[in-house]
N, C-alpha and C positions, 0 to 999 in steps of 0.2 A: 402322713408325713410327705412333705416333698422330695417327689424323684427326677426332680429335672436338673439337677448336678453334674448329671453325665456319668455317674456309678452306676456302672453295672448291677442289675436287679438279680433276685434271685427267684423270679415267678416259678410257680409249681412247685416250689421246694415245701416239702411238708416237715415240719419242727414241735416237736412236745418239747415245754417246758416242764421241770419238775423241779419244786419250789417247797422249801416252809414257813417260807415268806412271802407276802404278796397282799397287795393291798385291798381292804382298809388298813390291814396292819399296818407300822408304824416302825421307819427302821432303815436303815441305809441296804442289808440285803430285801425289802421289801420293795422300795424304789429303783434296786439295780433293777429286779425279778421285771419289775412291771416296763420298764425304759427298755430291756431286753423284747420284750414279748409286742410292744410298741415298733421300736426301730425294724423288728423281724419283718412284722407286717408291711411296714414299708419300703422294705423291700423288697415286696412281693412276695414274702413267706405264708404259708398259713399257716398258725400258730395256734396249740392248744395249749392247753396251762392244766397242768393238774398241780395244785396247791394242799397246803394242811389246814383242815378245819380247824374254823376259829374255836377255840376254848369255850366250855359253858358260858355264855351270858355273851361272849364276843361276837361283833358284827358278821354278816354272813360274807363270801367273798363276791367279788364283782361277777354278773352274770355270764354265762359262758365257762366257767372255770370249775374244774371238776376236784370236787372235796373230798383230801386222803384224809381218816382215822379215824379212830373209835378207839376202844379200850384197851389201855395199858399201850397206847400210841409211840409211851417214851422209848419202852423198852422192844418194839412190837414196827416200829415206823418201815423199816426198812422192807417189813412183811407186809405194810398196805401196802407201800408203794410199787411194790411188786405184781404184786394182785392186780392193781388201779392198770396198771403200761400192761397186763396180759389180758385182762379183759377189753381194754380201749383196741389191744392190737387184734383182740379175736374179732371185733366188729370193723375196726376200718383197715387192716391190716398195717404191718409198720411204717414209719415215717423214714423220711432222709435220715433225721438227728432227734438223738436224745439227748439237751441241753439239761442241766442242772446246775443251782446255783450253789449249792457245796454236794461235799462227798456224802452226805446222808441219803439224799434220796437218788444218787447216782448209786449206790449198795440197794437200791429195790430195782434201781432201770437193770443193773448187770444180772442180779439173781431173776432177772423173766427173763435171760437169754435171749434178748432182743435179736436179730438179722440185718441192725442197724449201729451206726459211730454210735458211742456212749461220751461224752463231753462233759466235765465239771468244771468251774469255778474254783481256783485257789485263793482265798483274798487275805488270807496270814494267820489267822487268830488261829484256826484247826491245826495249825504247826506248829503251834508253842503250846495249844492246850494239854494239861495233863490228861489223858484218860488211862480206867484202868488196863492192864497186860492184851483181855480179851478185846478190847475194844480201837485197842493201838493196834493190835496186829489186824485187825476188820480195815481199818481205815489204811494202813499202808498195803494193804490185798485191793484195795479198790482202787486206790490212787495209782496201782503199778498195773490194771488191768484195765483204765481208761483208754479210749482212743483216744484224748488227748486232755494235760491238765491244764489249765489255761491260768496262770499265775495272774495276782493283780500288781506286782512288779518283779524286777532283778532280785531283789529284796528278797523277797518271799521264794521265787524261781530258785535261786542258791539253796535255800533251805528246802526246798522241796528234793530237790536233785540231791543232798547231802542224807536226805532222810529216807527217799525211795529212789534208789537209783534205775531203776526201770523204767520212772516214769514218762511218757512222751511229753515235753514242757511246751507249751508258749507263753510267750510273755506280752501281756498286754490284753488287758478283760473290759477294763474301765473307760470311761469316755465320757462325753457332755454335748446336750444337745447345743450347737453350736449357734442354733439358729432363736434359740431362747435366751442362752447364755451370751451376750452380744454388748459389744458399744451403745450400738443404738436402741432406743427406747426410752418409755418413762424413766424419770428417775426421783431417787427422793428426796428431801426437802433437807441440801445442807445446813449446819449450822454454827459449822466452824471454817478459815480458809483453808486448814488441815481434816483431812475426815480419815481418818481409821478405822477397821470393820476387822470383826473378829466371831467365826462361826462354830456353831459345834455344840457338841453336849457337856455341859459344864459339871466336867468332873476331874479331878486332880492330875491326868495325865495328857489332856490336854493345855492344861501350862496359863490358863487364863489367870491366875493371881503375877506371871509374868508380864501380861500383855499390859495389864492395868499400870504394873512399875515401868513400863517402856513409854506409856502417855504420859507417866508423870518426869523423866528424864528428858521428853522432848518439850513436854512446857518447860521444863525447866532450863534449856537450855533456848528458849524466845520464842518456839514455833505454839501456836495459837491453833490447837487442835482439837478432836475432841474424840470418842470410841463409841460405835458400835459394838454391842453383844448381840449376838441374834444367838440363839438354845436356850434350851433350860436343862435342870438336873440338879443335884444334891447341894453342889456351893453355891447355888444362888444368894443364898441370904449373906452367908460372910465373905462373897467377891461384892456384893452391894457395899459390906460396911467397909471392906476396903476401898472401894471406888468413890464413898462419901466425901474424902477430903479434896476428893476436885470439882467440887463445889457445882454436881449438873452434867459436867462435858461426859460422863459416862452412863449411854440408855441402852438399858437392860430391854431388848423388845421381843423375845419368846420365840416360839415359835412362828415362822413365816411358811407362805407356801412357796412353790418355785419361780414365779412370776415375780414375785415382792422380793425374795431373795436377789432375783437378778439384778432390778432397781436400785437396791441396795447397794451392788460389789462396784455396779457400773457409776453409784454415785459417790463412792469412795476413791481416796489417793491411795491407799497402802493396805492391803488383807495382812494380817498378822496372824500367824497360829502357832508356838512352839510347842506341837505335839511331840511328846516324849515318848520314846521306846526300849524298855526295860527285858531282853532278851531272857534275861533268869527267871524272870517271874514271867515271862509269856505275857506281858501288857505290851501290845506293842501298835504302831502305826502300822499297817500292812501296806498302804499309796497313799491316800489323801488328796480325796477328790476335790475336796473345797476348795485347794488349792486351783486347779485345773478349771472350776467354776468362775472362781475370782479374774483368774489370766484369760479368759474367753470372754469377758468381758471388759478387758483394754486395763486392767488392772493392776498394780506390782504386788507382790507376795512375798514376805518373809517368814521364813520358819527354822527348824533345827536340821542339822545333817544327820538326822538318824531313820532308821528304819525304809518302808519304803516312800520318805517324802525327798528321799535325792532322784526319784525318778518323778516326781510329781513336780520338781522345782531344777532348773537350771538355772544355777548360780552364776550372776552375774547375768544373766539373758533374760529370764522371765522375773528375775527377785533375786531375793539372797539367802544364804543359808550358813548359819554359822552354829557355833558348840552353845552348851549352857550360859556358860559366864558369859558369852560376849554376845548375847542376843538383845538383852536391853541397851548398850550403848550404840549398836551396830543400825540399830530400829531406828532410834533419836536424832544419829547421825545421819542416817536415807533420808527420816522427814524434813530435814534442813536440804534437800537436793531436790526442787520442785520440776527439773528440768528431768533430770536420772529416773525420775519416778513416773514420770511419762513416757519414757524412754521406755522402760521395763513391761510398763504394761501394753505398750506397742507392739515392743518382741514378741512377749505372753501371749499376747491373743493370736501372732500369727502361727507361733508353736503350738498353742491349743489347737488351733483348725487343723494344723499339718500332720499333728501326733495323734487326738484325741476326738476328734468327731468323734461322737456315738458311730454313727453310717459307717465311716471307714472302721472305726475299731472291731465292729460287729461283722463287715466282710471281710477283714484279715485273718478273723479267728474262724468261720466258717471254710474261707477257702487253703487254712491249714489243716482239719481235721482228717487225717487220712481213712482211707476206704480201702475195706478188704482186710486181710490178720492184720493183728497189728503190728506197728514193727520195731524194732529196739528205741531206745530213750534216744531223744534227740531234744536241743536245747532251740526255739526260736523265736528271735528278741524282735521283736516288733515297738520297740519305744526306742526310738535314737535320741540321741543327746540333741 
């Protein structure tokens, strides 16, 4: 990665990542894991990766990367993980940071009583998840005995502070390579003078049988567009039959890798996603990267005010953001404003780079982890409006 930015490097910094995710696996914490372990090195970190082995039959991990578990791993993980950071630390003794991408294998880093920060990942789901009594109280012991929990927005950060008031917060985990995610580059092959782009895994709460009704209220109101889907998952087949009766302007195209995705946002006027978040039931948005993918790439973005995509989207500047009922007309009504819509993704892409770099996001959270006991719960918001 390029370090000629003028950021401050972090040479000689020695960093264990500890992950149960990590690629080949397949998976938005498997991609944080690996863009972590990535952006570290370029900044001069040296980074080990201790990961969970892949499942019987599952691909092996990338080399260099040292494989936690064996039997009864479910119930059992937090005791390799442990194992794994006591014996790596007997041979090379410990690093700077123990980074973890949730509180699971930060409960192996703290039980080998490391002599170093212990660092986890908040990114929402683990805060609405039901677990049973013994396993609630395992997780609020680790999350209040981290050197620092690193929320992946406001969002989540309130409910973490509401749920372990001990815990030492930051706010702000996520980021996008900026240098990928860009204006400039290939792009692909419009088909409409409208192009709409809608990303994700297609399943009921990400809101894609909305997005479908919003192309068809802006044809219907004269604009000559047409929708990207890029995921896959469960509704594929009956988001298809709904998407039929517009006759083509709707391609289903799967999975892409990152390179093809950028093409994609960059050849698009408008990202849509009304991700929904259902706090009773713990289904919830935690940030919503895509968003931040799409705006780094000169993009506009709209979506819903819920969960944590009001820190992923500023209203009125990078996109827009409104309630259920008024997301379809609200959509229909932007695509008629060809001027506002490049406006938005003007804003966006400069708010991406200023908020969201990977680079910066990765040194703010480094050089907030404090050193030495740890010290009372302290809240720091590192996403400005």
């Amino acid at each position: 990665m390029d370090r000629s930015d003028g950021m401050e490097t972090k040479e000689g910094m020695r960093v264990w990542l500890a992950t149960e995710d990590y690629p080949p696996k397949l998976g938005g914490l498997s991609r944080w894991s690996a863009m972590y372990a990535e952006t570290l090195r370029g900044l001069g970190a040296s980074v080990t990766v201790l990961a969970r082995r892949p499942r019987k039959g599952g691909r092996s991990p990338r080399p260099g990367v040292i494989p936690i578990g064996g039997r009864g791993y479910n119930s059992l993980r937090h005791l390799y993980f442990r194992s794994a950071i006591r014996r790596l630390a007997g041979t090379e003794g410990w690093p700077d940071l123990i980074l973890c991408s949730t509180w699971r294998p930060a409960e192996g880093a703290l039980l080998a009583r490391p002599a170093c920060p212990v660092a986890a990942a908040v990114q929402g789901l683990e805060l609405f998840t039901r677990y049973n009594p013994i396993l609630e109280l395992r997780r609020k012991v680790v999350l209040s005995r981290l050197s620092l929990a690193a929320a992946g927005s406001r969002f989540t950060a309130r409910r973490l502070a509401k749920q372990v008031p001990r815990a030492t917060i930051h706010v702000g985990v996520n980021g996008v390579d900026t240098g990928l995610f860009t204006p400039e580059g290939p792009e692909a092959g419009r088909e409409y003078p409208l192009q709409m782009i809608s990303v994700g895994r297609l399943v009921p709460r990400k809101g894609f049988d909305m997005v479908i009704e919003a192309l068809g209220a802006a044809l219907a109101s004269g604009v000559d567009a047409g929708l990207w889907i890029v995921g896959s998952g469960p509704l594929e087949d009956s988001l298809r039959r709904k998407a039929s009766i517009h006759s083509g302007r709707v391609r289903f195209l799967g999975e892409v890798d990152d390179a093809a995705l950028a093409s994609l946002y960059r050849s698009a006027d408008l990202f849509v996603s009304p991700c929904m978040s259902n706090e009773a039931t713990g289904d919830v948005e935690g940030f919503g990267l895509t968003f931040i993918e799409a705006s780094a790439c000169g993009t506009a973005v709209a979506g819903l005010a819920e969960g944590g995509v009001t820190d992923a989207v500023e209203d009125g500047v990078s996109g827009i953001l409104t309630d259920r009922a008024g997301f379809v007309p609200a959509v229909a009504s932007l695509c008629r404003e060809p001027a506002r819509l490049a406006a938005l993704g003007r804003a966006g892409r400069e708010r991406a780079v200023r908020n969201f770099d990977i680079r910066r996001v990765v040194r703010s959270l480094l050089d907030s982890i404090p050193h030495g006991p740890k010290p009372g719960r302290r809240m720091q918001d590192h996403i400005p409006g």
